[in-house]
C-alpha positions as CSV (number, residue, x, y, z in Angstrom):
1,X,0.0,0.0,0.0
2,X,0.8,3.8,-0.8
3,X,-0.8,6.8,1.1
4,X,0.6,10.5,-0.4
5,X,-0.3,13.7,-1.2
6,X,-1.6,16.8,0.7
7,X,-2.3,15.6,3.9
8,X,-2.3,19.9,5.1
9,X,-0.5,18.5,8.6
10,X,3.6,18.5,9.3
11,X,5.5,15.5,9.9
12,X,5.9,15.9,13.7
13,X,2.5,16.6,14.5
14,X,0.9,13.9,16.8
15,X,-1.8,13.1,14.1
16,X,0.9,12.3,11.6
17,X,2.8,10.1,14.0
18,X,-0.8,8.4,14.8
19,X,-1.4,7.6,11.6
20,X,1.9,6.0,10.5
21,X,1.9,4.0,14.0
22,X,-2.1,3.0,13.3
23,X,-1.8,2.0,10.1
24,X,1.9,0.2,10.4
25,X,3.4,2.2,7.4
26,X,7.1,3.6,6.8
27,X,7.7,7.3,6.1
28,X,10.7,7.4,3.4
29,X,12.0,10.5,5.2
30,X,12.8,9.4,7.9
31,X,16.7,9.9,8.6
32,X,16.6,11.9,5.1
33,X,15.4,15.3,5.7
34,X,12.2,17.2,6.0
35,X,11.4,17.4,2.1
36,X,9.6,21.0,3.2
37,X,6.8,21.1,0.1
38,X,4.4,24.1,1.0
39,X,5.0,27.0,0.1
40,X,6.9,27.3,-2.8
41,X,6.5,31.2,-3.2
42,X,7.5,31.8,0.8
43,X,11.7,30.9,1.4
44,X,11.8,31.5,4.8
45,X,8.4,29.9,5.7
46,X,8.2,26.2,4.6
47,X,6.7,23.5,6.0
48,X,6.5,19.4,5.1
49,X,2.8,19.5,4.3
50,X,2.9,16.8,1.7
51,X,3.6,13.1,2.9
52,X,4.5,9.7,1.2
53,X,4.1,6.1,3.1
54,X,4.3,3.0,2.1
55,X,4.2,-0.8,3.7
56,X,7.2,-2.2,3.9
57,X,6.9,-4.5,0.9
58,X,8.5,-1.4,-0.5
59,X,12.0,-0.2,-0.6
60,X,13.1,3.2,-1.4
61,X,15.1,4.0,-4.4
62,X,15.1,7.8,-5.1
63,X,12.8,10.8,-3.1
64,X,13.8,14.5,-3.7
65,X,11.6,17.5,-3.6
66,X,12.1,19.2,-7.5
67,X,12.4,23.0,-8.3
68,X,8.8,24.4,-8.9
69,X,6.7,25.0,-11.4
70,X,4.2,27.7,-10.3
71,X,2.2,26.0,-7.9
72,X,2.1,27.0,-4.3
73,X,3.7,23.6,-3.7
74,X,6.8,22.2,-4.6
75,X,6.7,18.8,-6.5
76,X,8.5,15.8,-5.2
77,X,10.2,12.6,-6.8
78,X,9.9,9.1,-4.6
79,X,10.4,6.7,-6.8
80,X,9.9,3.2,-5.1
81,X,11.1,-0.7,-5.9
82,X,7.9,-3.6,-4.8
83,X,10.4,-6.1,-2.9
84,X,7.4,-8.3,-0.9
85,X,11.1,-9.8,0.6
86,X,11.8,-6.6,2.1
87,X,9.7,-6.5,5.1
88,X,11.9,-9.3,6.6
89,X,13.8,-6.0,7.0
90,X,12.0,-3.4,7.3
91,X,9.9,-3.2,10.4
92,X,6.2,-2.1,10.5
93,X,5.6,0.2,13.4
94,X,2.6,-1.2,15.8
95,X,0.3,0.9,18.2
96,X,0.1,0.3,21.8
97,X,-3.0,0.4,22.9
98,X,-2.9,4.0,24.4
99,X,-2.6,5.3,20.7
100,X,-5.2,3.2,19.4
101,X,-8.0,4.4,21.8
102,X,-6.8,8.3,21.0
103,X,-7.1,7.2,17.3
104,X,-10.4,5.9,17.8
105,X,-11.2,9.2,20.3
106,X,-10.3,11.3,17.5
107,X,-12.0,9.6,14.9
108,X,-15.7,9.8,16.9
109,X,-14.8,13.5,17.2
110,X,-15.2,14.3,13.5
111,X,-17.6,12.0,12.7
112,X,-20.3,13.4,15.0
């Protein structure tokens, strides 16, 4: 599985980290920089608004954010190898149980 695109939430926000813990997926940036993708008009005020996971049947091969092209984002290159062997090396994160009930708290909030 792939999940990317606009998700209009950083990478360190407790949400984000929710989610990749929740769902078990790897982010690619990890260890590789903050890949900061909004906004592309703004230098000094940038923030890593666009996100890229995948399951660890797949392995990373190329991710850098491109010059841009006159959107108020910048576009990014992940380019990514399906290796089903991989995830005997790559670990899946798992939720504990505390972050799956604030998952599911969170959840009933916005679907009231």
């Amino acid at each position: 599985m792939i999940v990317l695109g606009d998700l209009n939430d950083v990478a360190w926000s407790r949400t984000n980290y929710l989610f990749k813990n929740i769902c078990g997926l790897l982010d690619p940036r990890i260890g590789r920089g903050f890949f900061n993708t909004f906004h592309a008009g703004y230098p000094f005020i940038r923030f890593p608004l666009d996100h890229f996971f995948h399951t660890n049947h797949f392995r990373l091969l190329e991710l850098k954010r491109l010059e841009s092209f006159g959107s108020d984002h910048f576009p990014v290159l992940i380019a990514l190898s399906h290796e089903p062997d991989a995830e005997v090396e790559q670990e899946e994160l798992e939720p504990d149980a505390e972050e799956v009930n604030e998952a599911e708290e969170k959840i009933q909030e916005v679907t009231r």
